[in-house]
ZADREN-147006 format. One record per atom (N, C-alpha, C): x, y, z; residue in three letters. Coordinates in steps of 0.05 Angstrom, whole numbers, plus 5000, padded with zeros to 4 digits. Layout:
# residues N
XYZALA/...
# end
This chain:
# residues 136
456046085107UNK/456446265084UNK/456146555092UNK/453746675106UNK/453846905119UNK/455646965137UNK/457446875145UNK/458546925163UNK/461046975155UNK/461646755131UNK/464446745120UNK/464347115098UNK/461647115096UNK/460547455084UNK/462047635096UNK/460547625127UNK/461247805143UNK/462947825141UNK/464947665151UNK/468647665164UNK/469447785140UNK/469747785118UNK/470147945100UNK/469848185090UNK/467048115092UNK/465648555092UNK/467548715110UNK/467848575137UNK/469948725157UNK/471848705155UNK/473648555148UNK/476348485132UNK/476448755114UNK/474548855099UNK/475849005073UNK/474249215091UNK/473249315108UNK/472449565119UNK/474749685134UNK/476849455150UNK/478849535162UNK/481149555145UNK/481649455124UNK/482849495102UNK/482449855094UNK/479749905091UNK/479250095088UNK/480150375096UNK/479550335127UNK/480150475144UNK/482750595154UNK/484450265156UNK/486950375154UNK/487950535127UNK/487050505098UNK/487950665074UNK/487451015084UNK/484351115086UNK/484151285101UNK/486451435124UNK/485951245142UNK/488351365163UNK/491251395154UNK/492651165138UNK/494751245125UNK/494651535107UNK/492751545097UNK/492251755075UNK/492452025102UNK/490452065109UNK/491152215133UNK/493052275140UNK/495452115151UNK/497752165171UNK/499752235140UNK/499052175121UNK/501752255096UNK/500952565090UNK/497652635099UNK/497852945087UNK/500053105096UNK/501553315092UNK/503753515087UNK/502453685123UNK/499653725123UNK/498553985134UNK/496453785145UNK/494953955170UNK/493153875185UNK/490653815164UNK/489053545174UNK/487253555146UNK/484653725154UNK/484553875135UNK/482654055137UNK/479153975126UNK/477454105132UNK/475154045129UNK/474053885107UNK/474754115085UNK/474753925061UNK/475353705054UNK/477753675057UNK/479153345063UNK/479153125077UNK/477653215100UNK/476453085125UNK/472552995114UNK/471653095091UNK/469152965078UNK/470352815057UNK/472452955035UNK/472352735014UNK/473752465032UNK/474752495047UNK/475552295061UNK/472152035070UNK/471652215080UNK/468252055091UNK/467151905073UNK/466452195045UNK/466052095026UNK/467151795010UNK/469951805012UNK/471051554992UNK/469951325011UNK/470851395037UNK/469951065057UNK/466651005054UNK/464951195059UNK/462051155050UNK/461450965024UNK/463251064998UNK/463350974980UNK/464050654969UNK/465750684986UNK/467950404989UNK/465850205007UNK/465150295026UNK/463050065038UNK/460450075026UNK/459750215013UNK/457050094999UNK/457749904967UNK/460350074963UNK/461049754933UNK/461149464944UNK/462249484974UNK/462949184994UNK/459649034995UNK/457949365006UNK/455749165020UNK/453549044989UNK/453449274964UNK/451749164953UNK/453148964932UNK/455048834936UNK/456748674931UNK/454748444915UNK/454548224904UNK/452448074900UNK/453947744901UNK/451747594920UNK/452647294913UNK/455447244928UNK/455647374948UNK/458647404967UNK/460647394960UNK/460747524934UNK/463247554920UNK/463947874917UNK/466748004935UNK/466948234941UNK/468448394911UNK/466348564909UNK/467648734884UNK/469848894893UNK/471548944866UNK/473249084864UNK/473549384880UNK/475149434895UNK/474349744909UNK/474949944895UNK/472250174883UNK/472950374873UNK/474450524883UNK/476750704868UNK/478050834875UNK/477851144860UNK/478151304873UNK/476851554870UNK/478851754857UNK/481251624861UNK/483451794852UNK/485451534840UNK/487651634817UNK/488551394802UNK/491351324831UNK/491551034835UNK/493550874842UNK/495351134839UNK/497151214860UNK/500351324844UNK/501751144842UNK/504651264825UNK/506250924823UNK/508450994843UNK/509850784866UNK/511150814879UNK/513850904868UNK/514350934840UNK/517351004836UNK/518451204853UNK/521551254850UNK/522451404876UNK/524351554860UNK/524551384834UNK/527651544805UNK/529151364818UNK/529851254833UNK/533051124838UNK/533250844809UNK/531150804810UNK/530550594787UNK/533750324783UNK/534950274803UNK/536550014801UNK/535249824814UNK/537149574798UNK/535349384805UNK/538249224834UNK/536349034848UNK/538648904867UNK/539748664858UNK/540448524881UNK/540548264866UNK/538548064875UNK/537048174876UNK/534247924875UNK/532348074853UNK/532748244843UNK/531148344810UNK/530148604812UNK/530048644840UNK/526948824857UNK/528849134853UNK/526849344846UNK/527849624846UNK/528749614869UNK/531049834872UNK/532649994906UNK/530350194909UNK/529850254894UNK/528350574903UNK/524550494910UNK/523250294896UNK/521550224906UNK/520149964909UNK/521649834896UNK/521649504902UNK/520149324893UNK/519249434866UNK/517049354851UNK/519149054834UNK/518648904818UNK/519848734804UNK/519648904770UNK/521448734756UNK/522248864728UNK/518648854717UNK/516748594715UNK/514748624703UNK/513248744724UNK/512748904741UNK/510249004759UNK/511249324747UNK/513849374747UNK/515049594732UNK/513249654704UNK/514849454692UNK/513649544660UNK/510849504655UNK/509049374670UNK/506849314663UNK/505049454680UNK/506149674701UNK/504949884718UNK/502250054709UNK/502150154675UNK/499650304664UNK/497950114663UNK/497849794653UNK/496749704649UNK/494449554672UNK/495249554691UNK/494449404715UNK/491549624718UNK/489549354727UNK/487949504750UNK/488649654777UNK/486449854781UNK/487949964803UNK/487549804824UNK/486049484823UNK/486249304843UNK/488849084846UNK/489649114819UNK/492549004814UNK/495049214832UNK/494749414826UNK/496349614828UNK/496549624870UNK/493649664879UNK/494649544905UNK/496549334916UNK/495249124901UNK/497248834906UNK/499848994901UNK/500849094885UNK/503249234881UNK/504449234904UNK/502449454912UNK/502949684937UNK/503649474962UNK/502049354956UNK/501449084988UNK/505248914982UNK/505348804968UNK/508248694960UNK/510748904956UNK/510049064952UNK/513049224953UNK/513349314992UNK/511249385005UNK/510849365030UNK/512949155047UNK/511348925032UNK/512648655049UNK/515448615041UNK/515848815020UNK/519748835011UNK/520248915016UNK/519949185029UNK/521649375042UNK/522349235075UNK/520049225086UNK/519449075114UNK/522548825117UNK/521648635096UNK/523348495096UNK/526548545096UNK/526948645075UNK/529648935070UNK/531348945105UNK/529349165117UNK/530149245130UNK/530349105160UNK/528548865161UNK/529348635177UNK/531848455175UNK/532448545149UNK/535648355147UNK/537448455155UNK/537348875146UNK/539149025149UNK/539949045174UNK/537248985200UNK/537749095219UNK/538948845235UNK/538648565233UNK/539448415250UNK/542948225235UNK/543048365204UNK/545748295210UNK/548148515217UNK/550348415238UNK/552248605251UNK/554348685228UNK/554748905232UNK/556849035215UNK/559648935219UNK/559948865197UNK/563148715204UNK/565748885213UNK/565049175197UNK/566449355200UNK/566749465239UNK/570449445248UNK/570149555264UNK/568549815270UNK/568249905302UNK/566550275305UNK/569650365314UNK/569550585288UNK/571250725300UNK/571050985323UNK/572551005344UNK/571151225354UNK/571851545341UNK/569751665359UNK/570451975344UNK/572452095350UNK/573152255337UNK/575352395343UNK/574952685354UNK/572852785360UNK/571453015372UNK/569852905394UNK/
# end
């Protein structure tokens, strides 16, 4: 049981970590001091909701700032249902305000694994179209 604890506590610490680091590498500008504590800050935060967790059941991770929603405006749908612009499904769409912001990850985590996928198809099937060469 402790152990199956542990593997978990660390499971969602590296979960963690990487959100942080992502967050990091998307800033615009070098992250600056400020941003480099609330940063500290949220992970400090985030591992003490994990550790004082109760009965090894991992609470929900506060989030300090609201979920954004991945829309992009391209807003069509393909032919498997899923937005072009961010790949959400028609109900993850409409039912976007309503979600926890632990729902709203799962979002995030599944439109991930759509794009990924997307672009594993795009890249290994060949273009039927001859290459034309340049003319310059």
């Amino acid at each position: 049981m402790q152990a199956k604890l542990l593997a978990r506590r660390q499971e969602m610490f590296a979960s963690i970590m990487f959100g942080v680091f992502v967050h990091a590498l998307e800033c615009s500008r070098p992250v600056g001091l400020v941003q480099a504590k609330l940063l500290l800050w949220t992970l400090t935060a985030s591992i003490m909701v994990i550790i004082l967790s109760e009965e090894g059941e991992v609470a929900e991770q506060l989030e300090f700032f609201p979920v954004q929603s991945p829309c992009r405006g391209i807003c069509q749908s393909d032919e498997r249902g899923f937005c072009r612009g961010c790949f959400r499904s028609r109900d993850e769409r409409f039912n976007w305000n309503k979600m926890s912001d632990g729902e709203k990850q799962e979002v995030l985590r599944l439109c991930r694994q759509r794009l990924m996928r997307k672009l594993r198809v795009n890249k290994s099937a060949p273009s039927d179209e001859p290459e034309q060469p340049s003319l310059f």
